[in-house]
C-alpha positions as CSV (number, residue, x, y, z in Angstrom):
1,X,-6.9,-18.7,-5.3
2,X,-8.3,-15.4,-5.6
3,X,-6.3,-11.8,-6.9
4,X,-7.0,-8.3,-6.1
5,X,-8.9,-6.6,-8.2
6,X,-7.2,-3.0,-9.6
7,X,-7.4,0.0,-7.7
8,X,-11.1,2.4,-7.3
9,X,-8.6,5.5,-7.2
10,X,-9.9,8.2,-5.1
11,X,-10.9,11.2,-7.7
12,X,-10.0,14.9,-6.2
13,X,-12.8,16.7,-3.6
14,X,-14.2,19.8,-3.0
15,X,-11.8,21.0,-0.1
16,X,-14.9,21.5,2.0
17,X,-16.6,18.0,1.4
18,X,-12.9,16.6,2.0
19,X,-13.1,18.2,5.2
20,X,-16.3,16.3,6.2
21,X,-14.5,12.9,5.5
22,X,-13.4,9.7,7.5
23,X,-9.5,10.1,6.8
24,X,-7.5,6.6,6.5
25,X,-3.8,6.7,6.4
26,X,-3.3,3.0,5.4
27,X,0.6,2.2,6.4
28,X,2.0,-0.8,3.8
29,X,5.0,-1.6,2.0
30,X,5.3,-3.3,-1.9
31,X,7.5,-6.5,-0.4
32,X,4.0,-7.0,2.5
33,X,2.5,-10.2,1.5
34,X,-0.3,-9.2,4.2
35,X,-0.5,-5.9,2.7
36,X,-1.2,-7.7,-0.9
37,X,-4.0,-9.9,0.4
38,X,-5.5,-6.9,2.1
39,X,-6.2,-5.4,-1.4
40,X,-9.2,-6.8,-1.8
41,X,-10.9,-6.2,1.5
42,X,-9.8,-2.2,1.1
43,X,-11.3,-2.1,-2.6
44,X,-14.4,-3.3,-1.2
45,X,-14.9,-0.6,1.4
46,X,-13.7,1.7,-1.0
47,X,-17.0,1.0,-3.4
48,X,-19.2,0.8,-0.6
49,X,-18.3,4.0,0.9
50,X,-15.5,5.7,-1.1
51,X,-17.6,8.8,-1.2
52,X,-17.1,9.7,2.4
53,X,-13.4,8.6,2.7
54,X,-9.9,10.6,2.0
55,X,-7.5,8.3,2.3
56,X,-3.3,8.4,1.2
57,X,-0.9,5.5,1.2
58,X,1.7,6.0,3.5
59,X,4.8,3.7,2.8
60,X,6.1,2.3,5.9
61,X,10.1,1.0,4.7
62,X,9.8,-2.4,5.8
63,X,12.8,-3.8,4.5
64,X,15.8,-1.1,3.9
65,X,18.2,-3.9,3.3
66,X,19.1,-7.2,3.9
67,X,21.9,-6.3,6.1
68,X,19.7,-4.8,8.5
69,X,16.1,-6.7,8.6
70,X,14.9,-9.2,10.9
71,X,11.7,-9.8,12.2
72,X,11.8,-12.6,15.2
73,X,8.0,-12.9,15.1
74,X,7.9,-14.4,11.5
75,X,11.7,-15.7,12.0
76,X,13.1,-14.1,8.9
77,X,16.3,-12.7,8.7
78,X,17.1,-13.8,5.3
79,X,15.4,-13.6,2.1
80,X,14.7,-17.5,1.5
81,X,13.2,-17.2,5.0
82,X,10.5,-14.8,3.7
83,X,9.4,-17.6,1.1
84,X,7.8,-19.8,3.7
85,X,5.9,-16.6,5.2
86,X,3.8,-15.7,1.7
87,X,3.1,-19.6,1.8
88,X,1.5,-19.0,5.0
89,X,-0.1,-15.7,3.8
90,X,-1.1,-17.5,0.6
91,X,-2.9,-20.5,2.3
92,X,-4.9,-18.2,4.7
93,X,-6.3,-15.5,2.8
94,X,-6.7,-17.6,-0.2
95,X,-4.8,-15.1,-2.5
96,X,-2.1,-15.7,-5.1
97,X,1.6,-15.8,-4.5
98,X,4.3,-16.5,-6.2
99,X,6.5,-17.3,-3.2
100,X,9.4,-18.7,-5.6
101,X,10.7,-15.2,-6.2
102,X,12.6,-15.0,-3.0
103,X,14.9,-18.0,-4.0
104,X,15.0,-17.3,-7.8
105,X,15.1,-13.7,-7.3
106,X,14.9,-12.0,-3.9
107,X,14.2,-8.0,-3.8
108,X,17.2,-6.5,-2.2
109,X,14.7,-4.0,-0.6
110,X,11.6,-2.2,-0.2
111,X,13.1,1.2,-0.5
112,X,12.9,1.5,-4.5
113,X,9.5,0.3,-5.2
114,X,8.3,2.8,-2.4
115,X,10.5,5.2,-4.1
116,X,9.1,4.7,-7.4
117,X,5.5,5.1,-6.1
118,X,6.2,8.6,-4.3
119,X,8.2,9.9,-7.7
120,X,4.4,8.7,-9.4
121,X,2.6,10.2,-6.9
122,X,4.5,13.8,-8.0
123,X,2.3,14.0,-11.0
124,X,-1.0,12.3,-9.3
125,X,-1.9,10.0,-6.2
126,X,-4.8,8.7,-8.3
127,X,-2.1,7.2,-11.2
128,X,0.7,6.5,-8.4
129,X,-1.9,4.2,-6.7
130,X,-2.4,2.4,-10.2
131,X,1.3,1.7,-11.0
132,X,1.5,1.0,-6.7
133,X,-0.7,-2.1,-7.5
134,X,0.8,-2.9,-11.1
135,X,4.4,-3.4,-9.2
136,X,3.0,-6.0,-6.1
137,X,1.2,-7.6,-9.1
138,X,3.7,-8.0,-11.3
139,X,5.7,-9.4,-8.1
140,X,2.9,-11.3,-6.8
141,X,2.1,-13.5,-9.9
142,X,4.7,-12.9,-12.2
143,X,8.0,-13.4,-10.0
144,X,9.5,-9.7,-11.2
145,X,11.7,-8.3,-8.6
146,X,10.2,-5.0,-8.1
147,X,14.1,-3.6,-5.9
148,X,15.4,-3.3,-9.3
149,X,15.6,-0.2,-11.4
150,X,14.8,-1.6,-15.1
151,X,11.8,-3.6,-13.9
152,X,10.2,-0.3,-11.6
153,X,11.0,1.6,-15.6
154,X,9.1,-0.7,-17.6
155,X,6.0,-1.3,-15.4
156,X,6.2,2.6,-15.6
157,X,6.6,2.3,-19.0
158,X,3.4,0.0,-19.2
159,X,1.7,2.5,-17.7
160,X,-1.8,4.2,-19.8
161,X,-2.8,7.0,-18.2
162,X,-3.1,10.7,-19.5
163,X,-2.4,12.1,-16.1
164,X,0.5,10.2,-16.5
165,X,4.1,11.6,-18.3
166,X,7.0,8.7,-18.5
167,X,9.9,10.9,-19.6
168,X,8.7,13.5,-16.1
169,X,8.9,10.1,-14.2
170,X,12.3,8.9,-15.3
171,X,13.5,12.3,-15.0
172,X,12.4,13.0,-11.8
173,X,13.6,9.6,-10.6
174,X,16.8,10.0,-11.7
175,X,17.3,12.8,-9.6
176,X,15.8,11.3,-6.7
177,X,12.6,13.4,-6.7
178,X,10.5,11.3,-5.0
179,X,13.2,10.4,-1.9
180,X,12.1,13.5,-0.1
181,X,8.5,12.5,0.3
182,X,9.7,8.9,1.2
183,X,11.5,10.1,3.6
184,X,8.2,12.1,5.2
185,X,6.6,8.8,5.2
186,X,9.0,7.0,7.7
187,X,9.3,9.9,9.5
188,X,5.4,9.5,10.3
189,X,5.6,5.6,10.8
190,X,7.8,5.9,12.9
191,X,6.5,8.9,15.2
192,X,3.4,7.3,15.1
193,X,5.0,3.5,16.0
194,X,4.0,1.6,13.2
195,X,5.9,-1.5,13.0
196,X,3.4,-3.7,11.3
197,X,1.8,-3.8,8.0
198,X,-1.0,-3.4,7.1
199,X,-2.3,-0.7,9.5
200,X,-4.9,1.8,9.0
201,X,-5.7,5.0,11.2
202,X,-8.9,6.0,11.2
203,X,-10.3,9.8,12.2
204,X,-13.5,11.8,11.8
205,X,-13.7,15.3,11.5
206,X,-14.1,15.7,15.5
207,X,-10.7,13.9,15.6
208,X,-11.9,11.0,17.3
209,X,-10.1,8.1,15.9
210,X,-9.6,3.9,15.5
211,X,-6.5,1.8,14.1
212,X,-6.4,-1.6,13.0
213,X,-3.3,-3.3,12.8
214,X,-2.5,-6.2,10.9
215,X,-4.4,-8.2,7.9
216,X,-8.1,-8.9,9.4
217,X,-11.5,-9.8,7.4
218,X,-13.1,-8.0,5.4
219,X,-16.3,-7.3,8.1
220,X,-13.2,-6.0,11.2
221,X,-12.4,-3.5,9.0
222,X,-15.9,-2.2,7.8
223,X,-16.7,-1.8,11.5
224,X,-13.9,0.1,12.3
225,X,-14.9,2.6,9.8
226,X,-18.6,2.5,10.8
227,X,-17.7,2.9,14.2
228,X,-15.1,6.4,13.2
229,X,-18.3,7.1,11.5
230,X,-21.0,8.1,14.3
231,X,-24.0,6.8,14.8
232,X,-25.2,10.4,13.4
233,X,-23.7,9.6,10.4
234,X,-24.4,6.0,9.7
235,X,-28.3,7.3,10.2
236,X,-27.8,9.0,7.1
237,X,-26.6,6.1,5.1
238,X,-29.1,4.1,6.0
């Protein structure tokens, strides 16, 4: 079984050489098992052509409770159902999962965890996409339930970054700093009629644009980008 490797965080552009790259909105949640096994196809396109990509995490709120959720494609309505589903994932992609967590201890929602990353994300996108992959990790292979307050605190706690200041963080998530921005975030999946995770929007600076929905290999998603690319562009590469 293979694990996602840690994030290549974008650094921050010239505005004008920003303006002149593919832009990637990549819609995900924390609790997406497809999302998880997707890690290691999107690092990979990030080394290979990270210097002509702006990209920005945009979380989707797949599961705002419980009460609420139910996806008839995957038949889950409950959280033991969602068990059998990262089995599925697991067997697949060949990645990691500690499936068990949703009978020993089932995340109550994906609200929090997307939360947590958009209070992070305050200070820096660059550190808030670090601790975004610490808290599926910690989920993934070490059966933390990443819904609850005192676990989304210590991973932050764990946390070595300079950019980074704890105290800021629990501050500003205490006050519910980082809800506002959440909130932006479901406003644009749902305008845009995202209902499955991963997708990814592509566009080039003309505009003209490609969106893949779903987990897909590795080469599907490097020809999506070639493709928002240009031929123009891809000469230069070359």
């Amino acid at each position: 079984m293979r694990q996602p490797q840690s994030p290549r965080v974008q650094k921050n552009q010239d505005k004008t050489e920003e303006e002149d790259r593919i832009r990637i909105n990549f819609y995900t949640d924390p609790l997406c098992c497809w999302s998880w096994a997707f890690e290691s196809h999107w690092q990979t396109l990030l080394t290979k052509f990270g210097h002509l990509i702006s990209y920005r995490y945009v979380m989707g709120g797949m599961i705002p409770t419980w009460k609420t959720y139910n996806d008839p494609l995957s038949s889950v309505s409950t959280p033991i159902q969602m068990g059998p589903v990262w089995m599925h994932a697991s067997e697949v992609t060949g990645t990691n999962m500690k499936h068990s967590i949703w009978a020993l201890d089932p995340p109550e929602s994906s609200y929090p965890p997307s939360i947590a990353v958009k209070t992070v994300e305050l200070q820096s996108t660059a550190v808030a996409e670090k601790y975004f992959f610490e808290i599926r990790k910690a989920m993934m292979e070490d059966d933390v339930n990443i819904s609850n307050e005192h676990n989304l605190l210590e991973i932050a706690r764990q946390l070595n970054d300079e950019e980074f200041d704890l105290d800021l963080f629990i501050k500003d998530w205490r006050k519910g700093k980082g809800k506002e921005s959440f909130r932006e975030d479901l406003k644009k999946t749902k305008f845009h009629g995202i209902g499955r995770f991963p997708t990814l929007t592509f566009q080039n600076p003309e505009g003209h644009g490609i969106m893949i929905i779903g987990y897909r290999p590795y080469k599907v998603l490097e020809e999506a980008f070639l493709f928002t690319l240009g031929k123009s562009e891809l000469a230069k590469i070359k």
